[in-house]
Every structure is written in structure tokens, then in C-alpha cells.
C-alpha positions in Angstrom: -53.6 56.0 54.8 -50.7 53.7 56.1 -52.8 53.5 59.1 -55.8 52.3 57.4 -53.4 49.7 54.8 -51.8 48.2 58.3 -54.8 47.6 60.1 -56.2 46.3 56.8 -53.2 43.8 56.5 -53.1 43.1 60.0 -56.9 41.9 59.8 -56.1 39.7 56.9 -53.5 38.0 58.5 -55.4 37.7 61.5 -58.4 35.5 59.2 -55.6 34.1 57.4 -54.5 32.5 60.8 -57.6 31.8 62.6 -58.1 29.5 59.1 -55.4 27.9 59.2 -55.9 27.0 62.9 -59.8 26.1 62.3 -58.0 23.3 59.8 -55.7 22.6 61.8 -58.1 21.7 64.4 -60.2 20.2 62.3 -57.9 18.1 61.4 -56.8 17.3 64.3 -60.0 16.6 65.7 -60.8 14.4 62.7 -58.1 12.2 63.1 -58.8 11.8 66.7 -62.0 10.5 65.8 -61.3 8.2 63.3 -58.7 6.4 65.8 -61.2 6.2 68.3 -63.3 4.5 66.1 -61.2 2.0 65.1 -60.3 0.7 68.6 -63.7 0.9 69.5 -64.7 -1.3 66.3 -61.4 -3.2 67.0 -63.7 -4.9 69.9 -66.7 -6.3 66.9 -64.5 -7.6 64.4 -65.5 -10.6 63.1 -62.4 -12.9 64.9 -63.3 -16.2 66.3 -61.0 -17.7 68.6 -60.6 -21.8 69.2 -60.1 -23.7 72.1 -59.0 -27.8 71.8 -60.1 -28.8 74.9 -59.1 -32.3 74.7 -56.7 -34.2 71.8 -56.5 -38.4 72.6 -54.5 -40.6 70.3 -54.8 -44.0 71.2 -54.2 -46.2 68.2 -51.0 -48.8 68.9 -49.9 -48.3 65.3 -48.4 -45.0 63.8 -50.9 -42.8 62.3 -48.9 -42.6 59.0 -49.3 -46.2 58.3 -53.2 -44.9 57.0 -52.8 -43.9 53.3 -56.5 -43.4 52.9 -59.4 -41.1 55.3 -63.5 -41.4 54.5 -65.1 -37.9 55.8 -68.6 -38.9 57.0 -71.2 -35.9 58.1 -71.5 -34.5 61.3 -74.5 -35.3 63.2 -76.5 -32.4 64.3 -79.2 -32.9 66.0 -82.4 -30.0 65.4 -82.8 -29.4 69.0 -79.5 -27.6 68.6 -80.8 -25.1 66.1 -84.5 -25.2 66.4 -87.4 -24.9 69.0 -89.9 -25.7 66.9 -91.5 -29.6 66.9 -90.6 -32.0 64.0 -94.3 -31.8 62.9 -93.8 -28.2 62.0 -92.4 -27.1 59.2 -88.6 -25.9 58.5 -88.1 -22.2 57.8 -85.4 -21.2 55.4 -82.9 -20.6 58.5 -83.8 -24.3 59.4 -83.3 -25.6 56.2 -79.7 -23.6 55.8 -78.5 -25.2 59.2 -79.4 -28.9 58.0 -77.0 -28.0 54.9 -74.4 -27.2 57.4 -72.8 -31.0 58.2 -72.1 -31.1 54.6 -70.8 -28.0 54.2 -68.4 -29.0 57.3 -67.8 -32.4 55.3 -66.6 -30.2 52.3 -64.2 -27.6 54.1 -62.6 -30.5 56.3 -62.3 -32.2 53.1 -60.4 -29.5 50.9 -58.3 -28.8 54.1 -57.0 -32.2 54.4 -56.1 -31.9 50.5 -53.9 -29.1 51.2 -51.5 -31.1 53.4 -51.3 -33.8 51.1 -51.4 -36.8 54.1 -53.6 -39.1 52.2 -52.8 -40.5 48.5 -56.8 -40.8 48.7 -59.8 -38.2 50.3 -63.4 -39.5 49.6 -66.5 -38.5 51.4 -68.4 -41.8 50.5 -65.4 -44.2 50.4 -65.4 -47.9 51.8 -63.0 -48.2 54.5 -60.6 -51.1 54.9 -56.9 -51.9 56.6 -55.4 -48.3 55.7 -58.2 -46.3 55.9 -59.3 -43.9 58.6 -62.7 -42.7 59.3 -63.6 -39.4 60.6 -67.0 -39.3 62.5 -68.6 -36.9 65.0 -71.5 -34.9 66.4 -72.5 -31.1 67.1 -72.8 -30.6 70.8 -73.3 -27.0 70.7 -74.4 -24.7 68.0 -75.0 -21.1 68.7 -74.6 -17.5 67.2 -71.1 -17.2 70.2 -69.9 -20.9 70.1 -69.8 -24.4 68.4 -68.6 -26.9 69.8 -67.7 -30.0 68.2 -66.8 -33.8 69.1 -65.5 -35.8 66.4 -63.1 -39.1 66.6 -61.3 -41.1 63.8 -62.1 -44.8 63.5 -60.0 -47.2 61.9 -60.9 -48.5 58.6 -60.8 -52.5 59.3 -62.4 -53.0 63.0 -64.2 -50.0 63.7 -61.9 -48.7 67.0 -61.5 -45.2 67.9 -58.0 -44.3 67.3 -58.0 -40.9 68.2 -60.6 -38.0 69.6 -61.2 -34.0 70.2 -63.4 -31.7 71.1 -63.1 -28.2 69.9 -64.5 -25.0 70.5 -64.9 -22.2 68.3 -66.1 -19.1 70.2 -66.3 -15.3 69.4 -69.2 -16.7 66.3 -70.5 -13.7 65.5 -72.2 -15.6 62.1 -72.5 -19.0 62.5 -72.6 -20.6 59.0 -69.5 -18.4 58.0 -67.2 -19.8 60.8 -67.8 -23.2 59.4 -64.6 -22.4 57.3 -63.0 -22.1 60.1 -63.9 -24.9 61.9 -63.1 -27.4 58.9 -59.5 -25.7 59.5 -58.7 -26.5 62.6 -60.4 -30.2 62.4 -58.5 -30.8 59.2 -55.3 -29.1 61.5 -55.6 -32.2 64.3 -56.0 -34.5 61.5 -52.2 -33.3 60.3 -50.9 -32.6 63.9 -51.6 -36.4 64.7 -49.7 -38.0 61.9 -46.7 -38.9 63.7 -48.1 -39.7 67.0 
């Protein structure tokens, strides 16, 4: 009888363990997995990384003396988003990318806000003597990289005062680094101001 009770208790403890390890492996196992995971997904996140490949300032006045800046569009040019001919129609991807200079327009725009540089931010404005104009033109567009070139003119004659060109690479979604591309561009705008 206390033969049959021991080896009755020792098989229960002997499941009881073997559970507890198959969780504890599980477990183990599980957690394993899930860090794997991550590092591997680490690699696809949506991060974009930019480059300023080249920052000129060459107005002979301070760029604080311009109280005023006039955002004009982008140019982008539909060779840089399309195949297709200008006879053909545009297909609803087409049509979103010909929305995307004024989107640009709008994110450089409440960017520049944010610093407060300007007493006045218009996207239609008439320059004059203290105004700044900022112009420029796609020369890449592409689901890994846009790449921008954009110069401020001054108000009154029309002169480049200062250029870039930026890069944003690592675009996994090109209409939602735009953001991000209005944030740096708005970024040189306030980096210049005491040049």
C-alpha cells in the first residue's frame, strides 16, 4: 500500500514538473521569438533619414532684416512620377502626386509658423524690400528618395540669397514623408536666420 501511494506521488510530481518545465520552455521560447522579431522588423520601420547635401547663403544683408516669407509651389515635373504621355489620362495615383507641391507648400508653411521668424507667412503674398521668397523644383521623386532643390529670392530684385538641396531617403511611402520634408526645409529656413 505505501508502495503503491509513493510511486503514485512520485508520478504526480514527476507530471507536475515536466509542466512546469513545458511552460517554462514555452515561455522561454516565446519570448525568444518575439525579440527576434522585433530586431528583425527593427530593419522596415518606417524611418526616413535626410541628407543636406549643400546649404549656400549668399545675401550681403542679415537674414533677420526680412520680416516677411511668400511660399510658392514646388515644381514637379510629371516625368518624375509618370511614364505615361500627356495625351493620356491621369490615374488617381497621378492625380494624388500633382496634389503633392501644395501639400509641400502647406507643411513648410505651418513649420515656419512654429518658429515664429516672420511677423507675416502667406502662400500668395506680394513680395517687396523685406520679404523673402521661397521657390524650387523636384529633382527626384521615388518610393526610396526625394530629392529636392529650393532657393530663397529676395523680395525687391529677385536675387538668390540663399540655396539647398536635400535628400530624404529610406521613403518607404512617398506622400507621407512629405511631413517630413516640409520639416527640414522649414528647419534651413530657421538655421539661416543669423547668417
Amino acid at each position: 500500500m505505501k508502495l503503491c501511494l509513493a510511486r503514485k506521488m512520485q508520478k504526480i510530481t514527476f507530471n507536475v514538473l515536466m509542466s512546469n518545465n513545458a511552460v517554462f520552455i514555452s515561455k522561454s521560447f516565446l519570448t525568444i521569438l518575439c525579440a527576434c522579431l522585433m530586431f528583425i522588423s527593427g530593419g522596415c520601420a518606417a524611418s526616413s533619414a535626410t541628407i543636406i547635401e549643400k546649404e549656400v547663403v549668399t545675401n550681403p544683408k542679415p537674414m533677420y532684416s526680412y520680416t516677411s516669407l511668400v511660399i510658392q509651389d514646388f515644381e514637379l515635373k510629371r516625368e518624375l512620377y509618370s511614364d505615361a504621355p500627356d495625351v493620356v489620362g491621369m490615374s488617381q495615383r497621378e492625380l494624388r502626386y500633382t496634389k503633392l507641391p501644395g501639400e509641400l507648400s502647406g507643411y513648410i508653411e505651418r513649420y515656419v509658423k512654429s518658429h515664429r521668424i516672420y511677423k507675416q507667412i502667406s502662400r500668395d503674398g506680394k513680395p517687396d524690400v523685406s520679404t523673402l521668397v521661397l521657390t524650387g523644383k523636384f529633382i527626384r521623386l521615388g518610393r526610396f528618395k526625394i530629392t529636392v532643390v529650393a532657393s530663397l529670392l529676395d523680395g525687391a530684385s529677385g536675387q538668390e540669397v540663399a540655396s539647398f538641396r536635400q535628400t530624404l531617403w529610406d521613403v518607404l511611402d512617398t506622400t507621407d514623408s512629405f511631413g517630413d520634408l516640409g520639416r527640414e526645409i522649414a528647419d534651413f529656413i530657421y538655421r539661416i536666420q543669423y547668417k
